[in-house]
N, C-alpha and C positions, 0 to 999 in steps of 0.2 A: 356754435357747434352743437352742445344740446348731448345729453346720455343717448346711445344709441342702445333702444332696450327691441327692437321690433324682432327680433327674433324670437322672443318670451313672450313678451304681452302680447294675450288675445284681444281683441279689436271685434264690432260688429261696423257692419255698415248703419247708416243711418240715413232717410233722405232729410232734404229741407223742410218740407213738408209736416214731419216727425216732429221737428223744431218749434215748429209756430206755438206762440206764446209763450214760451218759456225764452228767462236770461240767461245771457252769452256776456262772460266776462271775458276779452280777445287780449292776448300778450300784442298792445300796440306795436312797439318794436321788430316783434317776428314780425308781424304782417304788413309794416311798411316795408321791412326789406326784401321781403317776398315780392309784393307792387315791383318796387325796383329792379328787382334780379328780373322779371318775367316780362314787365311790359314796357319793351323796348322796338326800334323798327329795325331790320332786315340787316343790317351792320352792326348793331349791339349798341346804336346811339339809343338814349331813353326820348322818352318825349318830351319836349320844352315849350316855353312860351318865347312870344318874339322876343325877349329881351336874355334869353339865356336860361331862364330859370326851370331846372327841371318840373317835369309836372307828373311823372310815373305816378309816384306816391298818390294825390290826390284826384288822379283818375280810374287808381284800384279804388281807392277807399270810397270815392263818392258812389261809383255804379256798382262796388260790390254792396257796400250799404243799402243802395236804394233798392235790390236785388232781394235783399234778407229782410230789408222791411216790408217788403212786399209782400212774404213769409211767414209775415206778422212775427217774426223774431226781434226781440228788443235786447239792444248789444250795449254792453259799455267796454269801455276799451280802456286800460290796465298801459302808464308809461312808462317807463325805467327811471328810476333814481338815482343814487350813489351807488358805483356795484362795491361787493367786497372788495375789497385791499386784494385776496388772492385770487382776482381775476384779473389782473394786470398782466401774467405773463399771458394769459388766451387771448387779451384786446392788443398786445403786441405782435403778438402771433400772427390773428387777422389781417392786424394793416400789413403786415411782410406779405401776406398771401395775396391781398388786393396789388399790393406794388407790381408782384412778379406778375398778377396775370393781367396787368395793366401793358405791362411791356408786351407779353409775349397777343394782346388783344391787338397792339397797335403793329406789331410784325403780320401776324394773320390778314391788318386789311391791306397792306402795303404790296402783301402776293394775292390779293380780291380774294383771300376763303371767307367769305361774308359768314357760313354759318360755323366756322370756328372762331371767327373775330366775335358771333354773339355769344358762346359759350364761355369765351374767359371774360367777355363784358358783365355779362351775369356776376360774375365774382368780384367786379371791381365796385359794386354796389357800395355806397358811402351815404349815409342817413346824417344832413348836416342840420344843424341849428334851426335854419329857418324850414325846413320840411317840417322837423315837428314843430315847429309854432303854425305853419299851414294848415297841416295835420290836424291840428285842438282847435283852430277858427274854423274849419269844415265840418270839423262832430258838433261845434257850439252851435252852425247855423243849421245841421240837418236834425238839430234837440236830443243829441244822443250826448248822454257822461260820459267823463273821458274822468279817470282817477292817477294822481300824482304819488307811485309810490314811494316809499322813503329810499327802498333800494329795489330788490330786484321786481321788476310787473310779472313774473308768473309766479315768485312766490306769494303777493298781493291777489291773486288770482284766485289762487288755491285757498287761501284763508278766505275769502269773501262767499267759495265755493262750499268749505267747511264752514262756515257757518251759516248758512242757505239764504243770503244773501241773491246770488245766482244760482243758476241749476249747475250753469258747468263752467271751467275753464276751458278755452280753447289757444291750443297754440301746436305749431307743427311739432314741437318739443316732446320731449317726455317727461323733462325735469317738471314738470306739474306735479305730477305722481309722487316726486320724491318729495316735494313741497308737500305733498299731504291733500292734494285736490282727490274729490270724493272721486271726482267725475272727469275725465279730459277730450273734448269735442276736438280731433285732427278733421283738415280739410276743407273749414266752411267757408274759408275767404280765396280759396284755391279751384275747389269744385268743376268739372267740365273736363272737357276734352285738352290732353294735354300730348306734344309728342314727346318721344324717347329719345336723348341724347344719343346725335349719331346715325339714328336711324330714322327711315323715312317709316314710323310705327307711331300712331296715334293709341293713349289711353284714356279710360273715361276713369276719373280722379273724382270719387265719392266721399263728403263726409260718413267719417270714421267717431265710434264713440269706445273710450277705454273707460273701467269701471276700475278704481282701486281695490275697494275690496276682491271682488273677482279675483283679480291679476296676483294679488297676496293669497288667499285660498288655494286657486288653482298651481301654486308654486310652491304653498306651503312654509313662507317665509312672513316676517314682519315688515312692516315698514323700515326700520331699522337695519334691518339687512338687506332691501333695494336698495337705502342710502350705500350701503358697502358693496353691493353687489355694481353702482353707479360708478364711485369710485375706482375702482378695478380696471372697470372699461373705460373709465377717463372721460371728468367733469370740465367745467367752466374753469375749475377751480384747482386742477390737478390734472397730467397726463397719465395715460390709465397703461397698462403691464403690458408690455410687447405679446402679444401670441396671444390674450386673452381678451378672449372676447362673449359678449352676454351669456352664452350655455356653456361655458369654462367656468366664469365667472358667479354662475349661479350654481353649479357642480358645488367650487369652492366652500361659495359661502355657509351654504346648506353642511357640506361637512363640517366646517370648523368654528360654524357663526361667527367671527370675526376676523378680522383682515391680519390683524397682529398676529394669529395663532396658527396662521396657512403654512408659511413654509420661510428658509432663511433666505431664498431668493426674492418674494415679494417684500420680505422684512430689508434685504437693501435697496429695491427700489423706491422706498419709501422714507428711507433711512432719514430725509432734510425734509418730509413732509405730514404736517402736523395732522394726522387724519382724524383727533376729535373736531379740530376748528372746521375743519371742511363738514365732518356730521352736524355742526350746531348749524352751518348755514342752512341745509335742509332740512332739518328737525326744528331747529326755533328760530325762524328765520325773521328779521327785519318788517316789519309791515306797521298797517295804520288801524286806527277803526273809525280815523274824520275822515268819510267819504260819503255823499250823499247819489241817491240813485234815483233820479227825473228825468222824464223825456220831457220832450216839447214838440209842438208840431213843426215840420219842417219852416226855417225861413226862404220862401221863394226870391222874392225881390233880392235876400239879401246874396244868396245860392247862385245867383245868374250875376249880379254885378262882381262877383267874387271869384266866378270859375270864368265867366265867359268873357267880359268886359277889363277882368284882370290877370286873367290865363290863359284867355285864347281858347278856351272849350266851346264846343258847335251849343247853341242854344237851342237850336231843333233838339238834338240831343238830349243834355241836361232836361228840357223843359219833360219830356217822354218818361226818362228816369224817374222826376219827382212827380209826376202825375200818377205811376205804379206805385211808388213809395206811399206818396201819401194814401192811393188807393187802398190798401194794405194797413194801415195807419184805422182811416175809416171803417174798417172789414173788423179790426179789431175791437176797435169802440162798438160796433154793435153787438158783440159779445160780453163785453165786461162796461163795467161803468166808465164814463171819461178818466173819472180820478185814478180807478184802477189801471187804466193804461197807461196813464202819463206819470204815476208815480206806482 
């Protein structure tokens, strides 16, 4: 679900181009279920290999990859760990919402609405075991880090970003921000022409760069009161005030600095909920500092027996892909030293 702040936070566009050479630390998780939610065929099946196995995920990940290396952009990708304990009602939540639009997906194809049977397929999206182990052997063999956080990957994100490790976090979230990322790159694995649910309306879907200081400045609040002002509107980790929403919420907090001191109606909606433990997860949240950051040059041989020979992906294809990638790869090294590139 993710803080829903776009109403507040300024945003600039950004192209890809802007990007080149600087890192991209990517919340894995959002963007494999974005692959999934999006690239599916004309009835809201995903893509599979002859034997069943979905292949969504690692056909966003490999051509959007080879896309950004081209870019000269060097990405490491950021997996989920153990979440908190108080994300258990939201991961409950989800599979309820997967269940119902799974039924009401399979009603949709049975009276042929093809393009409402892909709308609630989109939401039936399920990131299983063997995706991410897919997942981590397709970053391993295209030489891009993939890091195992202890718990959440955009807070791991955001500390690798705060300490300038990377330049930025990306993930379609916002909870970056409230993780403390200096920096949150929306839209790089999404990018392109996109239509509008419902309607026969194409948009063109640009990365987006959010800047925290900024967004604190220009609001005039701390970090500490995004976390509350997150809360409010409703976390991962708590359901947020009926009627309140980001510009109530930021009204709010601004007045009173603190959620306890608002009023006796948000003091009973909160009444069974511990609102420092939900601040410590975004203020001192869970992370590592073992994580090493190496590229490698693509493995061909092993890219083609892996996607094509064992997924059924066009080798014309792939082969095209990694010839721009690595193009890209090469573009860069004449720029900086090898060693500078690959580490």
């Amino acid at each position: 679900m993710g803080v829903d702040l776009k109403d507040i936070v300024s945003r600039r566009e950004i192209s890809l181009d802007q990007l080149s050479g600087k890192i991209i630390a990517i919340d894995a998780y959002n963007t494999l279920y974005q692959f999934l939610s999006i690239i599916r065929q004309q009835d809201g099946t995903p893509l599979m290999d002859r034997q069943g196995r979905i292949t969504s995920h690692l056909s966003g990940l490999f051509y959007r990859n080879a896309n950004l290396m081209e870019k000269e952009i060097k990405l490491a990708y950021v997996f989920d760990g153990e979440p908190p304990s108080l994300k258990e009602m939201e991961i409950k939540r989800r599979t309820k919402v997967k269940e119902e639009a799974l039924i009401k997906y399979e009603e949709a194809l049975k009276r042929g609405a093809l393009e409402e049977a892909k709308r609630y397929a989109q939401v039936t999206a399920q990131l299983k075991d063997y995706m991410v182990q897919d997942a981590t052997r397709l970053l391993d063999l295209m030489g891009i880090p993939w890091i195992q956080a202890p718990s959440e990957g955009e807070a791991q994100a955001a500390h690798m970003a705060a300490k300038g490790d990377v330049w930025a976090a990306a993930s379609q979230d916002y909870d970056s921000l409230l993780f403390g990322a200096p920096r949150l790159v929306r839209n790089i694995t999404i990018s392109g022409k996109r239509k509008l649910p419902r309607r026969e309306v194409y948009i063109e879907v640009v990365p987006e760069v959010v800047e925290l200081n900024q967004v604190l400045s220009e609001l005039s609040i701390t970090r500490e009161l995004l976390v509350d002002i997150g809360i409010l509107i409703g976390t991962d980790y708590n359901l947020g005030v009926k009627g309140i929403g980001p510009k109530t919420a930021l009204k709010l907090v601004k007045e009173h600095r603190r959620i306890e001191k608002i009023s006796t109606t948000i003091e009973e909606a909160y009444h069974n909920v511990n609102l420092d433990q939900i601040r410590l997860i975004f203020l001192k949240p869970t992370i590592t500092d073992a994580y090493q950051l190496k590229w490698k040059p693509p493995n061909t041989s092993g890219i083609i027996d892996f996607l094509c020979y064992e997924r059924d992906f066009s080798e014309d294809r792939v082969r095209v892909a990694l010839e721009k990638a690595t193009a890209g790869i090469k573009e860069a090294k004449g720029k900086v030293t090898l060693e500078g590139w690959l580490n």
